[in-house]
C-alpha positions as CSV (number, residue, x, y, z in Angstrom):
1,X,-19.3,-12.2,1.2
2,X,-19.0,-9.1,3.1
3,X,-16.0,-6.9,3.4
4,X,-15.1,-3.9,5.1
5,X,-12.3,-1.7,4.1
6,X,-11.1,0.4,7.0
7,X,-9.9,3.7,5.4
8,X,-7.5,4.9,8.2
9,X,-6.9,8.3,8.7
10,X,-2.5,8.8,9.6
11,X,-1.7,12.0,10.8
12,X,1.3,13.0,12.7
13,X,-0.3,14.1,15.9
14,X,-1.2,10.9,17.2
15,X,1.5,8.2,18.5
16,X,1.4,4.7,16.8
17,X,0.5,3.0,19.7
18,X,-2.8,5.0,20.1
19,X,-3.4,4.2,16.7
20,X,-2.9,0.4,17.1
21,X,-5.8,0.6,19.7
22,X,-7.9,2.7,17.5
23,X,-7.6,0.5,14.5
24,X,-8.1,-2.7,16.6
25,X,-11.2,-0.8,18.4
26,X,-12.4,-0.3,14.6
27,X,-11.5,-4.2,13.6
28,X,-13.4,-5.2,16.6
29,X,-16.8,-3.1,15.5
30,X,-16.6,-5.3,12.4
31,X,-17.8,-8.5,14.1
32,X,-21.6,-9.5,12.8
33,X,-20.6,-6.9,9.8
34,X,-17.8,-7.8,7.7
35,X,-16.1,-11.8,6.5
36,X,-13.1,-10.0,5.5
37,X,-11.7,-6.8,6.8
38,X,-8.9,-4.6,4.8
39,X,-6.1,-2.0,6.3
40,X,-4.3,0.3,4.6
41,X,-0.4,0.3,3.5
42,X,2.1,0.9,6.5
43,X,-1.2,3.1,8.8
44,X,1.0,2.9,12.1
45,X,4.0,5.1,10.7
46,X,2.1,6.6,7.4
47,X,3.7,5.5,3.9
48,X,5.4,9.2,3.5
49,X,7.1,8.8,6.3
50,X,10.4,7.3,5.7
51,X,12.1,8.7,9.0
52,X,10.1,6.7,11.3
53,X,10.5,3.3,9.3
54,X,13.7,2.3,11.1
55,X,12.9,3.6,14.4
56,X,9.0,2.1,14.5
57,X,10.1,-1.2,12.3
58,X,9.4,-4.5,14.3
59,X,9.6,-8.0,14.1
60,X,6.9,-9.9,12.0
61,X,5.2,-11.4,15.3
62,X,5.7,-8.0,17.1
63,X,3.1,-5.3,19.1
64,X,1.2,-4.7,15.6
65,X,1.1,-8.7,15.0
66,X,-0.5,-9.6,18.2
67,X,-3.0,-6.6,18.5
68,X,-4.4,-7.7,15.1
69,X,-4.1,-11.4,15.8
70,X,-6.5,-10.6,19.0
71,X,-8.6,-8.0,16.8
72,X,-9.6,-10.7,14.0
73,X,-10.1,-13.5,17.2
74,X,-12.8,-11.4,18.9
75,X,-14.4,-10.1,16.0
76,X,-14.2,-13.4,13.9
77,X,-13.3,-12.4,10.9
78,X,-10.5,-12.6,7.7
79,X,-8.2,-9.6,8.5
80,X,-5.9,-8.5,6.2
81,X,-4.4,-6.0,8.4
82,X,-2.7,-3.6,6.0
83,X,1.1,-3.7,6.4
84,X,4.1,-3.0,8.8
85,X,7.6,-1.9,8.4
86,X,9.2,-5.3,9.1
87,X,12.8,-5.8,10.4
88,X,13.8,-9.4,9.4
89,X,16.2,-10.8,11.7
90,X,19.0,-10.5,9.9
91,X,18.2,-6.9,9.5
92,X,17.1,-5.7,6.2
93,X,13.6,-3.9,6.3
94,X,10.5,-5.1,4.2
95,X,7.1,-3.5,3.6
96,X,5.3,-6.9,5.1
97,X,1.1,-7.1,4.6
98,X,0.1,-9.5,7.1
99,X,-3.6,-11.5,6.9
100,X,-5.4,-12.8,9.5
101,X,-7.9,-16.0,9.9
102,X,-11.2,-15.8,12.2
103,X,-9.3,-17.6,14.7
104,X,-6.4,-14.5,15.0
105,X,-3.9,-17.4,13.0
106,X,-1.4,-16.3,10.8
107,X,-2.5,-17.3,7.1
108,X,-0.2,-15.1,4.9
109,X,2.4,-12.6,4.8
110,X,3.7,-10.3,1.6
111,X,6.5,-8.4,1.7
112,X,5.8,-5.5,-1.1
113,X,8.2,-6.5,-4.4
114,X,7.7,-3.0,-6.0
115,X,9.5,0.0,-3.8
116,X,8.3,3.2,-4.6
117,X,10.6,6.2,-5.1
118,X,12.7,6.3,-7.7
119,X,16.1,5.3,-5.9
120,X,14.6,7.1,-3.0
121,X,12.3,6.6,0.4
122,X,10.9,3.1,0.5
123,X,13.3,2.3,-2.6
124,X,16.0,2.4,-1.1
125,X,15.1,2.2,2.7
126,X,13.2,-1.3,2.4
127,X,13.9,-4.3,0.6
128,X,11.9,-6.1,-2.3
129,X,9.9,-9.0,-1.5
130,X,9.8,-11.8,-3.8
131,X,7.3,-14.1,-3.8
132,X,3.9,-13.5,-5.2
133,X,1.5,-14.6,-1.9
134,X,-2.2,-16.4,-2.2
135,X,-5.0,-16.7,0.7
136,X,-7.6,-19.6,0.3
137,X,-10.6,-18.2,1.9
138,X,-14.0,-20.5,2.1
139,X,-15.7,-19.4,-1.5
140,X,-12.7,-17.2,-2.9
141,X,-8.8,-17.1,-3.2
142,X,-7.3,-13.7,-2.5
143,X,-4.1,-12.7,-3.9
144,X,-2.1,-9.8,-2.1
145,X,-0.5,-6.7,-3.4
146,X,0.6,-3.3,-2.1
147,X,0.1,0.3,-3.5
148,X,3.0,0.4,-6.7
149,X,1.9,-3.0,-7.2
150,X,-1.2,-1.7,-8.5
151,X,1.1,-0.1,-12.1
152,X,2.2,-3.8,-12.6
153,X,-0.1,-6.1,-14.2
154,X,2.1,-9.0,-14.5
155,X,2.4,-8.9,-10.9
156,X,-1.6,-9.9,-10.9
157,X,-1.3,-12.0,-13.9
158,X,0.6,-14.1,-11.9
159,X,-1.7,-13.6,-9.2
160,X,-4.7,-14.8,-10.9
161,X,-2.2,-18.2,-11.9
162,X,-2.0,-18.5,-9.2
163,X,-6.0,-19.0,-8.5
164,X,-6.5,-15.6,-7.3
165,X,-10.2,-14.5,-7.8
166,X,-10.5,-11.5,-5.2
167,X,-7.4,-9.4,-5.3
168,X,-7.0,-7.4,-2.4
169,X,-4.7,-4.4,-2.5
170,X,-3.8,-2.0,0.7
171,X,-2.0,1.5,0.1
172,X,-0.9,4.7,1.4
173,X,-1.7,6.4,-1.8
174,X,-1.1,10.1,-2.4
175,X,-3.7,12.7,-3.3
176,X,-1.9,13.9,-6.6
177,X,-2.1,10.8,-8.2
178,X,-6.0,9.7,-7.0
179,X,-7.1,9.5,-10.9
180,X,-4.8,6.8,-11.4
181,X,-5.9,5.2,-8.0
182,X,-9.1,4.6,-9.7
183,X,-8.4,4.1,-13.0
184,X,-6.1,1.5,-12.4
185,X,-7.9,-0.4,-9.8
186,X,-10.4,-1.1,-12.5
187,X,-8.0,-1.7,-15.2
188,X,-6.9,-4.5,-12.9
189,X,-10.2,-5.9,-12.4
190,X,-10.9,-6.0,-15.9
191,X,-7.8,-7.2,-17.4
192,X,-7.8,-10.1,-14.6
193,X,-12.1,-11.0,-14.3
194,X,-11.4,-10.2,-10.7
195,X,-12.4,-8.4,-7.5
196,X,-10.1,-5.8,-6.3
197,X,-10.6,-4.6,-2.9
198,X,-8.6,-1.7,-2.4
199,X,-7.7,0.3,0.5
200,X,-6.0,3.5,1.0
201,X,-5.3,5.7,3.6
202,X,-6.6,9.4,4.1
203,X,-4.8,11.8,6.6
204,X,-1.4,13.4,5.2
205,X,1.9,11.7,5.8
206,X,5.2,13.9,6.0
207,X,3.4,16.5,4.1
208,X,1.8,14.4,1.7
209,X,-2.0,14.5,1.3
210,X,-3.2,10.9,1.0
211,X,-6.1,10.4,-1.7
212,X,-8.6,8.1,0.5
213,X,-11.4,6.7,-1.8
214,X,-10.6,3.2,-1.1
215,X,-12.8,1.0,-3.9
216,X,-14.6,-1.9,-4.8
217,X,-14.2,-3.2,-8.5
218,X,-16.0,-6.1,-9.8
219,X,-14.8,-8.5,-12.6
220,X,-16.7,-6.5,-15.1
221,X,-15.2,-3.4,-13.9
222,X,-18.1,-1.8,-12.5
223,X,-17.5,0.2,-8.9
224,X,-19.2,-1.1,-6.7
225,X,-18.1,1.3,-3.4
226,X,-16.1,4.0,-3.5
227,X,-14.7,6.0,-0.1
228,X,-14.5,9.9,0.1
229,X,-11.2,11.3,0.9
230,X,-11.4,10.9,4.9
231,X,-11.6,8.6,7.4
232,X,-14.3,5.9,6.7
233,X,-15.2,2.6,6.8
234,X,-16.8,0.9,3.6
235,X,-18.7,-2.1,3.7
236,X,-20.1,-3.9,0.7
237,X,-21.2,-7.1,-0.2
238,X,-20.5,-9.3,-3.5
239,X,-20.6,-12.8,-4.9
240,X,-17.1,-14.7,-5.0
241,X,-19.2,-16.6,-7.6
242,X,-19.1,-14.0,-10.1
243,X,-15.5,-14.4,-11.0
244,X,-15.8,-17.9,-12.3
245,X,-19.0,-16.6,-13.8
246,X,-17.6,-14.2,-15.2
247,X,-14.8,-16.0,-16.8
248,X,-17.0,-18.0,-18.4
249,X,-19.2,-16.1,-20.3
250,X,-16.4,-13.9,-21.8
251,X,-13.2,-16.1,-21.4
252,X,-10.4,-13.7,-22.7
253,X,-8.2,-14.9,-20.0
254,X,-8.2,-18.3,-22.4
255,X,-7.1,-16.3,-25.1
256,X,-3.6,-15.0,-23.6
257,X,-0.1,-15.5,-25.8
258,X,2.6,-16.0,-23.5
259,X,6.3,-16.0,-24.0
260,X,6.2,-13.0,-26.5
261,X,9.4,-11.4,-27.2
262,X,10.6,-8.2,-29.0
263,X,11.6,-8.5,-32.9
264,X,15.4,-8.7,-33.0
265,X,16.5,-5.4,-34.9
C-alpha cells in the first residue's frame, strides 16, 4: 500500500477557501501515487486558532466535505481528509476527521474525544466525541485518532480491538513539544504491532510554531518516513501484511491483563 501524508503548511495570510483549493489541487496530484492520502488536524482554520472555530465551523456535509469528496473521486483514492470544526445541528462544536473512499463516499467520521487545553481553547470551545471509529480498507483496517489522542494509549488499545492494524493519526502539533511527536508516535506503534501514519501541520497558528515532521512507524517501531518542518508531501510504501506478521512472531498483545485495579489502601 502506498500513502501519502500531505503536511499542510496554515498560515494566517491566506483565506480558508484558497486553502481548500490548494489542498484539493494537492489531493488531486496524488492520483497514480498514493492508495491512501492523510490531512492534517483542523488545516483550514489552523488548530491554534480558537477565534476562527465558531465563525469558519460548518456542517459535516458542508464546502470542506464536498471539495474533498470530489478530490478523492478524481484522484481515486482513500482520503482521510484531516479534520474540520464541525457545528452539529443542534449546535455544539466537534473536532470531526472525515475519511474518504475512491469513489468521494463517506466511509467514517471521528469527532476528537481528547480536547486539548487544559479547561481552555479546544477544551472548552469543542465538544468530546465518543465513539472510537474504524475504516475497513481492502488489505488493512484503519483506526482514527487526532493529535491529544496520541498521550492516550487506551484510546488505541481499543483501537486495535477493534481490528485496527494501520492507525492513522492527523494533528496540528506544536513545535515545542516535536520530541514527544516522535517519541510517542512510535510508542504507539510498538505497544499496539501497528502502523501509525501520522500527519501534522507546519506553518504557525495564532503564534504557535507547528512542528511538521509528519511520520511513518512500522509495527516494530522502525521509521519508516519522516517530514522536515515545512510544507511537504511524504509518500511511502508498506505491507498491511506486516501487522499480522508481526503479531505473530512476537505475540505480546496475547499476553495483556485486563481489568486491573489499584490495591484498596
Amino acid at each position: 500500500m502506498r500513502a501519502s501524508l500531505l503536511q499542510i503548511a496554515v498560515d494566517e495570510g491566506e483565506s480558508v477557501e484558497s486553502r481548500r483549493v490548494r489542498v484539493a489541487a494537492l489531493v488531486r496530484e496524488q492520483a497514480g501515487t498514493a492508495d491512501l492520502v492523510v490531512l492534517p488536524e483542523l488545516w483550514t482554520t489552523g488548530a491554534f486558532a480558537y477565534e476562527s472555530f465558531a465563525t469558519e465551523a460548518e456542517p459535516l456535509e458542508g464546502p470542506t466535505y464536498e471539495a474533498m469528496a470530489a478530490a478523492a473521486r478524481d484522484a481515486r483514492v482513500w482520503l482521510h481528509a484531516g479534520s474540520i470544526p464541525e457545528r452539529d445541528p443542534d449546535g455544539p462544536l466537534y473536532n470531526t476527521s472525515l475519511v474518504f473512499s475512491p469513489d468521494g463516499e463517506p466511509a467514517a467520521a471521528y469527532r476528537k474525544i481528547h480536547r486539548f487545553g487544559f479547561d481552555q481553547g479546544e477544551a472548552v470551545l469543542m465538544s468530546a466525541g465518543t465513539d472510537l471509529v474504524t475504516v475497513p480498507l481492502p488489505g488493512t483496517v484503519l483506526g482514527l485518532a487526532t493529535c491529544y489522542d496520541l498521550r492516550f494509549p487506551e484510546l488505541f488499545r481499543g483501537l486495535v480491538d477493534a481490528g485496527a492494524e494501520t492507525l492513522v493519526l492527523c494533528a496540528g502539533w506544536p513545535e515545542r513539544r516535536r520530541a514527544h511527536w516522535t517519541l510517542l508516535a512510535q510508542a504507539r506503534a510498538v505497544e499496539n504491532q501497528a502502523f501509525v501514519l501520522a500527519c501534522a501541520t507546519a506553518g504557525t497558528h495564532a503564534g504557535v510554531a507547528q512542528a511538521g515532521h509528519s511520520i511513518v512507524v512500522d509495527p516494530w517501531g522502525e521509521v519508516l518516513a519522516q517530514a522536515g518542518p515545512g510544507e511537504q508531501v511524504l509518500t511511502v510504501e508498506f505491507d498491511p501484511a506486516r501487522v499480522p506478521a508481526v503479531r505473530e512472531e512476537f505475540p505480546a498483545l496475547k499476553d495483556r491483563v485486563l481489568g486491573l485495579t489499584a490495591p484498596r489502601r
